[in-house]
Every structure is written in C-alpha cells, then in structure tokens.
C-alpha atoms as a printed R data frame, in Angstrom:
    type eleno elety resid chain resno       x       y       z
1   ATOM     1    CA   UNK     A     1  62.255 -16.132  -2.206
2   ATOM     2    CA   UNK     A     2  60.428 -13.514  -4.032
3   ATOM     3    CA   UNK     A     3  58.476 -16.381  -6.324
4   ATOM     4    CA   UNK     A     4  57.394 -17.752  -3.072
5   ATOM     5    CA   UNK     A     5  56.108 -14.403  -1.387
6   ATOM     6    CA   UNK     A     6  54.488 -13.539  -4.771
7   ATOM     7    CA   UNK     A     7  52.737 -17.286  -4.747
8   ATOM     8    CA   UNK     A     8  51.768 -16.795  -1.061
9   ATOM     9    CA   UNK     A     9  50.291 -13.162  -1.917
10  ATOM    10    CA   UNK     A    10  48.289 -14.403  -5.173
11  ATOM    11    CA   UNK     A    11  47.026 -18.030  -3.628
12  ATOM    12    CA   UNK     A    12  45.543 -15.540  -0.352
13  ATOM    13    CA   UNK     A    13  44.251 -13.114  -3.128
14  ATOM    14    CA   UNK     A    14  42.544 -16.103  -4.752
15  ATOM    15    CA   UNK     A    15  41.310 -17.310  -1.583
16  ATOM    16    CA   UNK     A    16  39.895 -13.916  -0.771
17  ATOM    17    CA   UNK     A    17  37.930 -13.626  -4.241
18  ATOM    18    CA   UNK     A    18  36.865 -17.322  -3.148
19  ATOM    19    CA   UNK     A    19  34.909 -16.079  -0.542
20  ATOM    20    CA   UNK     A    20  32.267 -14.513  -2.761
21  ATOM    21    CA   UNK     A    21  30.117 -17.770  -2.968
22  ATOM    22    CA   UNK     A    22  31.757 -19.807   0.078
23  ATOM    23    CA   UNK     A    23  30.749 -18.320   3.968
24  ATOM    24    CA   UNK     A    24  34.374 -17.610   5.926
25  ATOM    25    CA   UNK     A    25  35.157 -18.848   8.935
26  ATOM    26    CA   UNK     A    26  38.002 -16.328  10.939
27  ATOM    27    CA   UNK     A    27  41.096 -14.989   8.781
28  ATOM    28    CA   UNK     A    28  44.291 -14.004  10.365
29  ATOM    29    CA   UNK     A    29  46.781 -12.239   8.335
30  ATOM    30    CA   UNK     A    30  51.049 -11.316   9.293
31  ATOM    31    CA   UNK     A    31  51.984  -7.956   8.578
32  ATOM    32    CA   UNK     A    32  55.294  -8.409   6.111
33  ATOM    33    CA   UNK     A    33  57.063  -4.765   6.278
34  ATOM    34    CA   UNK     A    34  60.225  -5.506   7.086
35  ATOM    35    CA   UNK     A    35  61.885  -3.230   8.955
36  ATOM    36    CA   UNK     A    36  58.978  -0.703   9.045
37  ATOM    37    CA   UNK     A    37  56.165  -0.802  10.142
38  ATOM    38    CA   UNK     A    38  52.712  -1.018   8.771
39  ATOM    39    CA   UNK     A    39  50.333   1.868   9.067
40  ATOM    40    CA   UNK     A    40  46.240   1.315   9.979
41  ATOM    41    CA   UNK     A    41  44.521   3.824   8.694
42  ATOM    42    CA   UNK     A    42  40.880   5.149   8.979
43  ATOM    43    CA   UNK     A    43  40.020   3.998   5.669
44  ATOM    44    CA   UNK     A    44  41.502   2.843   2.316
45  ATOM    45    CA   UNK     A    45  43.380   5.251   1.231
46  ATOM    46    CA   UNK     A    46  47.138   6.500   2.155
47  ATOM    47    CA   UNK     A    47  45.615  10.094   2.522
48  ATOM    48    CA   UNK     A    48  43.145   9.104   5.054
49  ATOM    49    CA   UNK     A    49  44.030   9.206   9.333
50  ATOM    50    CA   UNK     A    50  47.015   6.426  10.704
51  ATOM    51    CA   UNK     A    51  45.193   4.657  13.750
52  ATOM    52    CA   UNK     A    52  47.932   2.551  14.419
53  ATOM    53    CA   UNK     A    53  51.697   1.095  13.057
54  ATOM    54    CA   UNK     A    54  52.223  -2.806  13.306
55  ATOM    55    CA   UNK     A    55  55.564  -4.327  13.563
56  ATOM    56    CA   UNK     A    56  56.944  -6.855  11.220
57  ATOM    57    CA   UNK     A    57  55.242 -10.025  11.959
58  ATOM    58    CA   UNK     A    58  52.499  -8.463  14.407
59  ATOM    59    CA   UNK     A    59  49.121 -11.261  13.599
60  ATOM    60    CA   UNK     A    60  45.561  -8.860  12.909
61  ATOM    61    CA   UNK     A    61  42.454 -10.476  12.158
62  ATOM    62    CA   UNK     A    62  40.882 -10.123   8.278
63  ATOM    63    CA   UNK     A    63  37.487  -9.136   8.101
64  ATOM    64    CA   UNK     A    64  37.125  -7.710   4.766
65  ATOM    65    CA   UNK     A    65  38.691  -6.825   1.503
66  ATOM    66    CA   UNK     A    66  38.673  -3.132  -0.319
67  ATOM    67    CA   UNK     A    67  38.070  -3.312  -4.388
68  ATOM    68    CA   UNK     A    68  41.469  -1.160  -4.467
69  ATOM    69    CA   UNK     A    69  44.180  -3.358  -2.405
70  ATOM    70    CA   UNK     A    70  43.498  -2.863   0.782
71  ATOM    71    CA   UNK     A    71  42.203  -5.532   3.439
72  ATOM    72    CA   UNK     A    72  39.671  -3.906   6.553
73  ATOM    73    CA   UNK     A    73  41.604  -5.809   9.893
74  ATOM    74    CA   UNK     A    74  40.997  -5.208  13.745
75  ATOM    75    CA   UNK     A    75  43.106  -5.931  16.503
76  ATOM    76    CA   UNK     A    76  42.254  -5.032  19.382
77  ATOM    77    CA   UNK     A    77  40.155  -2.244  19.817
78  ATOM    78    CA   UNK     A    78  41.247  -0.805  16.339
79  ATOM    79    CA   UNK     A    79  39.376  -1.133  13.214
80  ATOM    80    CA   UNK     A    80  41.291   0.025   9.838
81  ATOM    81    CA   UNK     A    81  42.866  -0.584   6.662
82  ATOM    82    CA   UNK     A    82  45.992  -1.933   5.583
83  ATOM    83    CA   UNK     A    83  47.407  -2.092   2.265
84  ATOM    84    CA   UNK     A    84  47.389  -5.970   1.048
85  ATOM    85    CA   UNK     A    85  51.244  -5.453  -0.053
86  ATOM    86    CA   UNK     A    86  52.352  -6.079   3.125
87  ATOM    87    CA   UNK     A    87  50.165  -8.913   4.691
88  ATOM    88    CA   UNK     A    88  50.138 -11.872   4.022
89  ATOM    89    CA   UNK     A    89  46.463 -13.739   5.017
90  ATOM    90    CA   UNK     A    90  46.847 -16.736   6.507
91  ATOM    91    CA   UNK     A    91  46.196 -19.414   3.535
92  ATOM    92    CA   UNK     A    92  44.710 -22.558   5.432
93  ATOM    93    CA   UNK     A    93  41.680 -20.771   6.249
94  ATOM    94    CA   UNK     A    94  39.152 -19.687   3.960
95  ATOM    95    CA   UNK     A    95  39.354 -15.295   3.557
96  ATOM    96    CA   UNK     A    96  36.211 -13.048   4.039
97  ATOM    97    CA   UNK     A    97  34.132 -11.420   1.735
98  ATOM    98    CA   UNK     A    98  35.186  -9.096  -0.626
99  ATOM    99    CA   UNK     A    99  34.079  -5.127  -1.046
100 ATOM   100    CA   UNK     A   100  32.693  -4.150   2.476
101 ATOM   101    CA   UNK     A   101  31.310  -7.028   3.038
102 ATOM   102    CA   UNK     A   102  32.540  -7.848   7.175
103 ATOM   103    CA   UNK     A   103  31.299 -11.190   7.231
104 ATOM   104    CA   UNK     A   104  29.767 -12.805   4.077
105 ATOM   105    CA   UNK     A   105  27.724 -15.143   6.359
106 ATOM   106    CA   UNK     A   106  26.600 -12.284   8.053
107 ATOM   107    CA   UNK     A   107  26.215 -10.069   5.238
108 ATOM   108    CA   UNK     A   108  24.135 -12.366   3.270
109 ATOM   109    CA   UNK     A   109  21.758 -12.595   6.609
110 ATOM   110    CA   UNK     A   110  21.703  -9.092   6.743
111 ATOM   111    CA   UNK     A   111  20.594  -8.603   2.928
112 ATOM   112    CA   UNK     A   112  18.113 -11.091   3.669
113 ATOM   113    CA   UNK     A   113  16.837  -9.390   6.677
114 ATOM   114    CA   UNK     A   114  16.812  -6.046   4.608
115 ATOM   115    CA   UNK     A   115  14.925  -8.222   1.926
116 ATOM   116    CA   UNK     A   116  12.598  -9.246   3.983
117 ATOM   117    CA   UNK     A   117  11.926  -5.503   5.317
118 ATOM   118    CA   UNK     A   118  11.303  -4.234   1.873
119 ATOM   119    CA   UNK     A   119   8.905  -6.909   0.680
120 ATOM   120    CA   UNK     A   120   6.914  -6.662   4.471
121 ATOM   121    CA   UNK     A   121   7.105  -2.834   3.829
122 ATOM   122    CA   UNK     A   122   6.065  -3.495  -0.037
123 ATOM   123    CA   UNK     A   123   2.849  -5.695   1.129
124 ATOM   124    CA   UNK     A   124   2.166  -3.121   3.726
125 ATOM   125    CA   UNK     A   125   1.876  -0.341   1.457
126 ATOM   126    CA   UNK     A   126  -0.114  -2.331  -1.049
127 ATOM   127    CA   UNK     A   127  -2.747  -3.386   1.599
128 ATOM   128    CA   UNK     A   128  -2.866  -0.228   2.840
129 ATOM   129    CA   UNK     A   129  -3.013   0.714  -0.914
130 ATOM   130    CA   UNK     A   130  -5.540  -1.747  -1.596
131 ATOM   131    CA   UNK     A   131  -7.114  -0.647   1.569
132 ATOM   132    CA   UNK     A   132  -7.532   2.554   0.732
133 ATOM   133    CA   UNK     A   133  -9.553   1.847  -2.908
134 ATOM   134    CA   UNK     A   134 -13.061   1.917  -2.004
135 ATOM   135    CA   UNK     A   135 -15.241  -1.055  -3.702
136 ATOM   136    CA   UNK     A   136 -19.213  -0.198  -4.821
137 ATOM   137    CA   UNK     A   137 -21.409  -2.899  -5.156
138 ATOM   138    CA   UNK     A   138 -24.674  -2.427  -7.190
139 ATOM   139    CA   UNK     A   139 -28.211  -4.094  -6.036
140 ATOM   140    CA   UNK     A   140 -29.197  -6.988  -8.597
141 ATOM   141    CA   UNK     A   141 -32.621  -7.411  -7.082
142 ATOM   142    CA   UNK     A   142 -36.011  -5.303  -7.340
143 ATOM   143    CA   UNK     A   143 -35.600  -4.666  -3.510
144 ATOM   144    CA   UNK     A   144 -32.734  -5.688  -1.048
145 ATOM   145    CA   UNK     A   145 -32.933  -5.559   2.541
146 ATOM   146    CA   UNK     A   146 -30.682  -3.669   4.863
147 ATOM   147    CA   UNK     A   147 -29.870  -5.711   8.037
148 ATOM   148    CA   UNK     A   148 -28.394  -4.399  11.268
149 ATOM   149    CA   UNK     A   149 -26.058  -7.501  11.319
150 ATOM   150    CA   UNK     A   150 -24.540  -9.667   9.183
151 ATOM   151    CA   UNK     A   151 -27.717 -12.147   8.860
152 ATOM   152    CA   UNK     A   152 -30.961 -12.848   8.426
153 ATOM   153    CA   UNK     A   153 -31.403 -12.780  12.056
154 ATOM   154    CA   UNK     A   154 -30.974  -9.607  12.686
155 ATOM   155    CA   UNK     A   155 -33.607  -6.440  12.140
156 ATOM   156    CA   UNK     A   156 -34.394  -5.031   9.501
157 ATOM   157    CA   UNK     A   157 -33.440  -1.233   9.544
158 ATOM   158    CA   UNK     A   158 -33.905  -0.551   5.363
159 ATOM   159    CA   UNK     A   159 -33.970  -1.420   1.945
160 ATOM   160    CA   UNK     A   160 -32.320  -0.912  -1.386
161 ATOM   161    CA   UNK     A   161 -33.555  -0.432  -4.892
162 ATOM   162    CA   UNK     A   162 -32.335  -2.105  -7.937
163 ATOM   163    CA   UNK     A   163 -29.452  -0.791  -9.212
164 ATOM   164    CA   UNK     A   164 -28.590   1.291  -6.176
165 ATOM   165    CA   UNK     A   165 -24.937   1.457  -5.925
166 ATOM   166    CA   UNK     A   166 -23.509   0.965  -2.587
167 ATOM   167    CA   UNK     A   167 -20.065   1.684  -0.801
168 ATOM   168    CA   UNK     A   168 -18.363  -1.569   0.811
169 ATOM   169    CA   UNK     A   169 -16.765  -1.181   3.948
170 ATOM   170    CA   UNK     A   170 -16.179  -4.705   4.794
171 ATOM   171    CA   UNK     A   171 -17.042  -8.030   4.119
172 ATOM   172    CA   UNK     A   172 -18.343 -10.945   6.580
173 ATOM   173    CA   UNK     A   173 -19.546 -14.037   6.212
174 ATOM   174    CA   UNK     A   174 -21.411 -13.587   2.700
175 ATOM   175    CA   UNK     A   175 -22.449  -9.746   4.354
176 ATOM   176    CA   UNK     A   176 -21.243  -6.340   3.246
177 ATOM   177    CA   UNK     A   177 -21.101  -3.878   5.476
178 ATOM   178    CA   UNK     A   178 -22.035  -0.636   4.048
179 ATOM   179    CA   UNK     A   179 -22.922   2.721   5.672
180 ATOM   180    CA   UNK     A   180 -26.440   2.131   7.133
181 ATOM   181    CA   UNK     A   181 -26.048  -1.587   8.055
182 ATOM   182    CA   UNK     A   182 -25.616  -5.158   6.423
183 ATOM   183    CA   UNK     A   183 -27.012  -6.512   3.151
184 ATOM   184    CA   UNK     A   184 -26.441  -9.895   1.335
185 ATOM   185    CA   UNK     A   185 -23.641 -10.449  -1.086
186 ATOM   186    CA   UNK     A   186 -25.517 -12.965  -3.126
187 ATOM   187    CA   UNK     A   187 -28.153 -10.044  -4.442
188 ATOM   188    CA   UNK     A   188 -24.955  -7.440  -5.065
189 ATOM   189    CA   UNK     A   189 -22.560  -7.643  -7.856
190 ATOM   190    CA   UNK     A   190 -19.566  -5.548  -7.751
191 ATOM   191    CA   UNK     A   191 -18.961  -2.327  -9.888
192 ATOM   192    CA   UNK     A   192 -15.461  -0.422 -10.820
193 ATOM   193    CA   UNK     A   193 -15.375   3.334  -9.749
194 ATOM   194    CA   UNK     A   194 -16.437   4.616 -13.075
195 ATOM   195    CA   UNK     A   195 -19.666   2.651 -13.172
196 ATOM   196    CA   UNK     A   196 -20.126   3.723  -9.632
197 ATOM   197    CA   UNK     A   197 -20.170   7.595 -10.526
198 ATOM   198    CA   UNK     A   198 -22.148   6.911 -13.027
199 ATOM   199    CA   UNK     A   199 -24.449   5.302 -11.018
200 ATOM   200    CA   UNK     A   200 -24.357   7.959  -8.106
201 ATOM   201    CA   UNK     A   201 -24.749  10.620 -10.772
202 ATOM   202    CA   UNK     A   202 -28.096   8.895 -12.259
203 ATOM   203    CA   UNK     A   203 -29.232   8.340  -8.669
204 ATOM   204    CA   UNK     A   204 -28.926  12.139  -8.379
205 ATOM   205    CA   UNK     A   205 -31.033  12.996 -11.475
206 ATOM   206    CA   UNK     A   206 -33.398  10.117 -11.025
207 ATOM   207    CA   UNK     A   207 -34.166  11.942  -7.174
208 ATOM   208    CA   UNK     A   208 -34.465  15.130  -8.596
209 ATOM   209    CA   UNK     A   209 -37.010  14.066 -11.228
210 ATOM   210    CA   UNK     A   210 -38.958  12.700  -8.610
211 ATOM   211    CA   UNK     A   211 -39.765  15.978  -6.839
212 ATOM   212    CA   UNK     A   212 -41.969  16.727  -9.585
213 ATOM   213    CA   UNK     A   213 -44.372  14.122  -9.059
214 ATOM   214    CA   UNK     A   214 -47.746  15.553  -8.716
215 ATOM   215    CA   UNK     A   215 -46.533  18.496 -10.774
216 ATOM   216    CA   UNK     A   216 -49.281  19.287 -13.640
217 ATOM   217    CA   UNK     A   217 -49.509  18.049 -17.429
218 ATOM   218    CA   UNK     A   218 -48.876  20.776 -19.935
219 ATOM   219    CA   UNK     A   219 -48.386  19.802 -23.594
220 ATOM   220    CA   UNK     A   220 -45.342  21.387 -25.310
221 ATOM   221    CA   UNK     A   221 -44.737  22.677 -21.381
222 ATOM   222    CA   UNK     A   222 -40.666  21.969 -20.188
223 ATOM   223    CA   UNK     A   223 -40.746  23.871 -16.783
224 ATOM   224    CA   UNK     A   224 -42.083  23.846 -13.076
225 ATOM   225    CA   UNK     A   225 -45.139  25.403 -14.164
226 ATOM   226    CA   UNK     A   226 -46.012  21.860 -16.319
227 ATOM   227    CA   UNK     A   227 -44.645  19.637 -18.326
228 ATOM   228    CA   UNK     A   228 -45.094  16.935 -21.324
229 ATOM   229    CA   UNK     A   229 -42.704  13.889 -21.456
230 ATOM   230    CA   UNK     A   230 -40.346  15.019 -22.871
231 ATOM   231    CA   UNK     A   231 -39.955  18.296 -21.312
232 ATOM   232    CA   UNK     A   232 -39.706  16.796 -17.797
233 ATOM   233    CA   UNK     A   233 -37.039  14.531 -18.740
234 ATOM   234    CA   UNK     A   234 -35.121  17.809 -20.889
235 ATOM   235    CA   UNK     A   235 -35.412  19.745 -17.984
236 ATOM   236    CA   UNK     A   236 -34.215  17.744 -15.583
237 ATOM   237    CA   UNK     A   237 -30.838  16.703 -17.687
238 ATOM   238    CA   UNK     A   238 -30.412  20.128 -17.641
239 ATOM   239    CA   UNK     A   239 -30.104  20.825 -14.525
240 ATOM   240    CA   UNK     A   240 -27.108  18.534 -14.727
241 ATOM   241    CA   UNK     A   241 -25.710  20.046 -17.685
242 ATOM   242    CA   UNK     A   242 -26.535  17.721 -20.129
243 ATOM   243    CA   UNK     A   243 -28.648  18.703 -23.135
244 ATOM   244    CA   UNK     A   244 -30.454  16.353 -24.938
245 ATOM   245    CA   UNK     A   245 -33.025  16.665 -27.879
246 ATOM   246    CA   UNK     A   246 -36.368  17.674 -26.731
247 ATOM   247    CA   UNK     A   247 -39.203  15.459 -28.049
248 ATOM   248    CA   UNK     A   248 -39.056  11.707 -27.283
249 ATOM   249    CA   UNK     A   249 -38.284  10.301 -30.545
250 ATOM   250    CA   UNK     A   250 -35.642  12.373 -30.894
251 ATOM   251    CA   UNK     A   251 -34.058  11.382 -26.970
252 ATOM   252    CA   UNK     A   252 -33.658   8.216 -28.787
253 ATOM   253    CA   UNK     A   253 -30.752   9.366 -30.518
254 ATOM   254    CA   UNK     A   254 -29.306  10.689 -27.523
255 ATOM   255    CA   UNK     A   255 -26.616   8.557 -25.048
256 ATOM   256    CA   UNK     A   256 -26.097   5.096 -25.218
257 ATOM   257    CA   UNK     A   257 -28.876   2.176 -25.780
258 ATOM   258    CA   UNK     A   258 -29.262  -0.134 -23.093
259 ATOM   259    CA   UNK     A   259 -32.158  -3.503 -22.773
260 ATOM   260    CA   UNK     A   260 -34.658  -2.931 -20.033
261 ATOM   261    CA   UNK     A   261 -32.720  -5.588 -17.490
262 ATOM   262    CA   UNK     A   262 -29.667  -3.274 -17.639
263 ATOM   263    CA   UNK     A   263 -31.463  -0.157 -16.399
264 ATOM   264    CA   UNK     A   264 -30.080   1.653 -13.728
265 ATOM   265    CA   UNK     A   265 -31.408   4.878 -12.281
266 ATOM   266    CA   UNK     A   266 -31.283   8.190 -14.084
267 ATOM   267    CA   UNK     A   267 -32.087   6.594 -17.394
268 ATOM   268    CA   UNK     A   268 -34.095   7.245 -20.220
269 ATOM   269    CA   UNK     A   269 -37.356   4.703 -20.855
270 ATOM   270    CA   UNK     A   270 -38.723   4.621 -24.260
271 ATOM   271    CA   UNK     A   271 -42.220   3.547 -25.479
272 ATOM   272    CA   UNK     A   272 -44.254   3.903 -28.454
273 ATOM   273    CA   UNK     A   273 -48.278   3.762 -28.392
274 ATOM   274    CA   UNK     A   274 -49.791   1.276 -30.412
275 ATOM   275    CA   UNK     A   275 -50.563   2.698 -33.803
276 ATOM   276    CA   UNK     A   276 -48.280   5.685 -33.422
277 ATOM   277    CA   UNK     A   277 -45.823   6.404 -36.348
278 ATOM   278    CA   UNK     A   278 -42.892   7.281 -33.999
279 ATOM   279    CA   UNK     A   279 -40.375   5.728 -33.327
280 ATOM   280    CA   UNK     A   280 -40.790   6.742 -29.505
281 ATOM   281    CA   UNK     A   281 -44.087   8.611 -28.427
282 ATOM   282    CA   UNK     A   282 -43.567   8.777 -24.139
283 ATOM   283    CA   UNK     A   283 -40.647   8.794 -22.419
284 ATOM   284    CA   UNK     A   284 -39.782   8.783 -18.631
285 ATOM   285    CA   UNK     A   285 -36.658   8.335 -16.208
286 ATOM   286    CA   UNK     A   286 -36.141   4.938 -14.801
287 ATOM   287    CA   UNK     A   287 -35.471   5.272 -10.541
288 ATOM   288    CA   UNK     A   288 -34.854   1.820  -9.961
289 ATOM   289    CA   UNK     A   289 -37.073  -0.891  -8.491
290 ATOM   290    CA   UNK     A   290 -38.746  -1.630 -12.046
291 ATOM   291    CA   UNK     A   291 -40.284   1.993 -11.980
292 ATOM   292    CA   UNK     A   292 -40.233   5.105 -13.973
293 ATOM   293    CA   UNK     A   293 -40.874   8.919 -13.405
294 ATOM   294    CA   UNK     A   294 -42.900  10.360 -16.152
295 ATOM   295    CA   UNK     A   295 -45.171  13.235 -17.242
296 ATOM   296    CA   UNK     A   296 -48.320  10.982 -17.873
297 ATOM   297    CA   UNK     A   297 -51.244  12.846 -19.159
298 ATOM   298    CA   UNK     A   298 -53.324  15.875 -17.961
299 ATOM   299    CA   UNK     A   299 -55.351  13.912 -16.183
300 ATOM   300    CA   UNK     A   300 -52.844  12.344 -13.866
301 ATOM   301    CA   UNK     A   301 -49.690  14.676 -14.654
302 ATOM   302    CA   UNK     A   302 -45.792  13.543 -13.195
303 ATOM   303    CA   UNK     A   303 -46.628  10.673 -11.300
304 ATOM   304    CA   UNK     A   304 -44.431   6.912 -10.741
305 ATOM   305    CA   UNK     A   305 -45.660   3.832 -12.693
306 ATOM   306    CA   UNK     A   306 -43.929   0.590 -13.095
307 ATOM   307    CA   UNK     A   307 -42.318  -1.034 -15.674
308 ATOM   308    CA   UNK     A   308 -44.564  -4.532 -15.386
309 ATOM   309    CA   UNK     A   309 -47.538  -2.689 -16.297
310 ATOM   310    CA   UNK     A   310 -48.589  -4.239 -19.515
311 ATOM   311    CA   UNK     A   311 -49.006  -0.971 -21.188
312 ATOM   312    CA   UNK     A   312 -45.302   0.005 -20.673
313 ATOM   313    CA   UNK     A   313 -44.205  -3.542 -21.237
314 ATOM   314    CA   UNK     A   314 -45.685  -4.106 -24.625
315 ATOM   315    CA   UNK     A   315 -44.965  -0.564 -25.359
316 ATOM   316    CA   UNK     A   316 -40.951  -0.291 -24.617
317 ATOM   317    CA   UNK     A   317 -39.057   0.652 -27.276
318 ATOM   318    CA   UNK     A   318 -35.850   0.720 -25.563
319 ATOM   319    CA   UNK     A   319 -33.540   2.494 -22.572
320 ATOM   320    CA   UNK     A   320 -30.719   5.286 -23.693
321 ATOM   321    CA   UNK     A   321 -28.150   6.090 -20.844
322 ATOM   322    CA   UNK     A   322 -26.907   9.381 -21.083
323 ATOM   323    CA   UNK     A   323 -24.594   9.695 -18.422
C-alpha cells in the first residue's frame, strides 16, 4: 500500500516536471490527509496565512508547482498552496508547469508577448536614437542650388558652395531637406560629425577672412591696419586660437596636406612664383567655390581670386588643413 502511494506520488511528480516542454491541459489533484485535513495557505510556506482546510478526498484543481514541494491549487474562489505530501495529482492528465508558471501555454504566450514588448520598445528607442543623430552632408559641386521643394520644379530660393556642409533633416525622393529648403542628393556626399565641425569651424574662419577684403597691402604688416599673405592668414587663425608659423613657406609645415580637389573652406592655399627659391611664396584661405581669400599686392590688397586662374593653377604648391 505504501509502494503504491509512493509510485502514484513519484509518476505525478514526473508528470509535473513533464510539463516543462509539453503545454497542460486541466490537472485535478485529491487531497490524501487522512483523518485531517489539509491546510491552503497564502503561499508556500507552513509559516505563511491558512485560507482554507480540505477534507480527505476533497478534488482542487492544479495550476502550478512550487520549486520546494508545494503545488499552487484553486477551488473555488480560493487560490493557495498545498504541500504535495498530501495530494495526489490526478495521473491521466498531463500536470502544469513548474515554478510559478500558472499555465505553461499561457506562460509561454505571455513571455512572448513580453518579448515582443522589449524588442518593439528596443527598436523604438533605437529609431528614436537614430533619430536623434543629426546627419551633415557636404556640397561636391562648385555651386548647388537650394530649391523650395523637393525638385527641379520648384523655385529657386539659394545656393551652396563647394564644400559647404549642410544639416539633413529629411530625405525625399533623391532631396534633402535642410534648413533653408531642398537640394539634390546626387551633388552631396555625406560626412560623420567630426568632419562636419571641422567643416563648420573652417566655414567660420574662411567668413571671417573675408571681411578683410578691400583691406590694404602692407609688407611684413599682420593686422587691420594692412597686411602681407601671410599675415592675413596668421591673423585670422588667431583669432581662433590657432597659431601657425608666420611666413608662407613656413605655413607649409603647419596642419595637414591636402590636393586641391579635397579643399574645403578655412584652408590654407599654397603657391610658389615662377623663379622663386621657396618652397611657398603666397598663400591665401580657400572659401569654397574654387576661390581663395588672399592679401594680393599693394596695388589690389585682400581681395577674392579663383583657383582656375592660370597663375594660381600653375603656381599651387599644395593645401595644408589646420583645423
């Protein structure tokens, strides 16, 4: 009699631990106490609140099994615990899930639902992430128009230097948006945010320079009151806190070289007069479009010339970006 309890209690207990990768249908369980009865308590534990007391043979509904021998019934309107020493489950039906779990069919529906919250909520923060990253786009060609729609239809309402570095704010149709209207994406390439402060930052110096065109000539002169090549483009670095050497050969050793189809604005343009013995004898700041601001000669003194000019073509030794 007592080999056939225990073999009732273990096949049940093997049925419950079944349950883990088979879905249960309903489990009924006997309450086997003898002559007293069988406390329901609040939760799994013989210290914890009686709800109820079930007479020998009373029939309660499984839902769940604790890690610590104790099975989670209901009957009625009560929800407890019993201890699994005195029920015996009934062991033609498949048990429930084991550790908390009130309905494995159910449970696994709910960890997928909760799985599917947490990856929605995932891709929601990473768009809104992603969202949140600006992108810059840089002009590729000498001048780029700025629509007030996304076409070619639409007005024209300004225009865009090479090199000019641009905010995105949203993309249509081959069109990005940006703050003053619409330009082509086929004459922008896009920049990381590094190369984008760069940019911005030689935009700044290159529109600064420019203030001093019509400014006068003065050799060996590096303020307001005149300036030589080389002293206009010392100056003006300086007012950005950069300090770099102060004749134009020696502005060559300064930053980073770069060939005249990677110039952007704010940097340094080299040239070397025919016949001169230095490595670099003028020097100007490149402010995109294929032109230059430079200290040109007394005659003249800070004016804009462009890079096409045979004189400056033949002549160009190189670009140096020192930013």
């Amino acid at each position: 009699m007592l080999f056939n309890k225990t073999a009732v209690r273990l096949t049940a207990g093997l049925l419950l631990v079944s349950t883990l990768v088979a879905p249960a249908l309903a489990v009924t369980g006997t309450v086997d106490s003898g002559d007293s009865p069988l406390r329901v308590r609040s939760q799994a534990s013989t210290d914890s609140e009686i709800l109820a007391r079930l007479d020998h043979g009373t029939q309660v509904e499984v839902i769940s099994t604790a890690e610590n021998g104790w099975y989670q019934i209901t009957i009625g309107d009560i929800s407890g615990f019993v201890s699994s020493d005195y029920l015996v489950v009934d062991g033609t039906q498949e048990a429930v899930s084991a550790v908390s779990a009130v309905n494995p069919a159910a449970a696994a529906q709910d960890a997928a639902a909760k799985a599917a919250e947490a990856a929605e909520a995932a891709q929601a923060a990473e768009a809104a992430e992603t969202a949140a990253e600006p992108r810059y786009g840089k002009v590729t060609v000498s001048s780029l128009n700025i629509r007030s729609g996304a076409g070619t239809e639409y007005d024209k309402v300004g225009s865009l230097k090479a090199g000019k570095v641009v905010t995105i704010l949203a993309e249509t149709n081959g069109w990005y948006q940006i703050e003053s209207g619409y330009i082509s994406a086929d004459y922008v390439t896009i920049v990381d945010a590094a190369e984008a402060a760069c940019s911005n930052k030689g935009q700044e110096i290159a529109d600064y320079a420019l203030q001093f065109v019509g400014y006068p000539y003065v050799y060996g002169g590096s303020s307001p009151k005149g300036f030589d090549c080389s002293g206009l483009t010392s100056y003006v670095y300086r007012q950005f806190g950069y300090s770099i050497n102060r004749t134009a050969s020696g502005q060559l050793d300064n930053g980073t070289a770069v060939s005249m189809s990677e110039l952007q604005p704010g940097d340094l343009v080299m040239f070397r007069k025919s016949g001169s013995s230095s490595r670099a004898s003028h020097v100007g700041i490149y402010i995109g479009g294929g032109q230059f601001v430079h200290a040109s000669t007394a005659r003249v003194g800070v004016i804009v010339s462009k890079l096409s000019d045979a004189y400056y073509t033949t002549g160009f030794v190189g670009g140096r970006r020192i930013i």
